[in-house]
C-alpha positions in Angstrom: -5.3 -18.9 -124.6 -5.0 -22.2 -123.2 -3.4 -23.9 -125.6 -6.7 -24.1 -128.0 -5.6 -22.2 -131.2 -5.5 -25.1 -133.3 -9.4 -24.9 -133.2 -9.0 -21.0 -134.0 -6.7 -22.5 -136.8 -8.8 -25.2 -138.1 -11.8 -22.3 -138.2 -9.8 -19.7 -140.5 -9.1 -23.0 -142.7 -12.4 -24.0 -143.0 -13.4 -20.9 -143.8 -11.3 -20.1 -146.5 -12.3 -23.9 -148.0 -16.1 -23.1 -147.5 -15.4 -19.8 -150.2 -12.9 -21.3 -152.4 -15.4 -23.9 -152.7 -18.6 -21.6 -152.9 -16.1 -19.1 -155.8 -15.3 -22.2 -157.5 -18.8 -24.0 -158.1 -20.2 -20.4 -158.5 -17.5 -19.9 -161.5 -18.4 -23.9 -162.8 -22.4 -22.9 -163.1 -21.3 -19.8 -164.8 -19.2 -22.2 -167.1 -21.9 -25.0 -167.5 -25.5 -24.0 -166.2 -26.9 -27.3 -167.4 -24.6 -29.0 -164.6 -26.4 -26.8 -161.8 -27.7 -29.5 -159.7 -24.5 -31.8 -159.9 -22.1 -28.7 -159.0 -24.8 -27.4 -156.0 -24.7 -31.4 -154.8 -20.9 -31.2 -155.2 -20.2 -28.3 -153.7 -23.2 -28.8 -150.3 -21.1 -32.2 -149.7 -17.4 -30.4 -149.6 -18.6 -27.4 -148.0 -19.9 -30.0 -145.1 -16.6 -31.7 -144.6 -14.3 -28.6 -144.8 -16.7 -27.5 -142.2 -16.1 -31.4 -140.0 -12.8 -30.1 -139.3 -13.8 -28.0 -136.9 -15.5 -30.3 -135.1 -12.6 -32.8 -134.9 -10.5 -30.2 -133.5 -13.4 -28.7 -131.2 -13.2 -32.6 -130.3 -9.9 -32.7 -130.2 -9.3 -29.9 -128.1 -11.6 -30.5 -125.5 -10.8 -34.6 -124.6 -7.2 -33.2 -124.1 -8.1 -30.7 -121.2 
């Protein structure tokens, strides 16, 4: 494994972040359809950064070797 599972790590976490995120804004628009574009805006930028994390620790992983 080489000593690179925090990237393996930081990919399940994402991932779970990218659906709580994508459960949550789909259960807001449910809630408020008015608010669509705000919540859609909302949820595109989080989604991004939980999704950064991986590349910081693809980063991360690879300056170390």
């Amino acid at each position: 494994m080489s000593g690179s599972i925090h990237i393996g790590l930081a990919a399940l976490g994402s991932a779970i972040g990218v659906g709580l995120v994508g459960a949550k804004a789909a259960e807001a628009t449910g809630r408020n359809p008015g608010a669509s574009g705000k919540i859609l805006t909302a949820a595109i930028i989080f989604a991004a950064l939980a999704e950064g994390v991986v590349f910081i620790s693809i980063f991360l992983g690879k300056s170390g070797m």
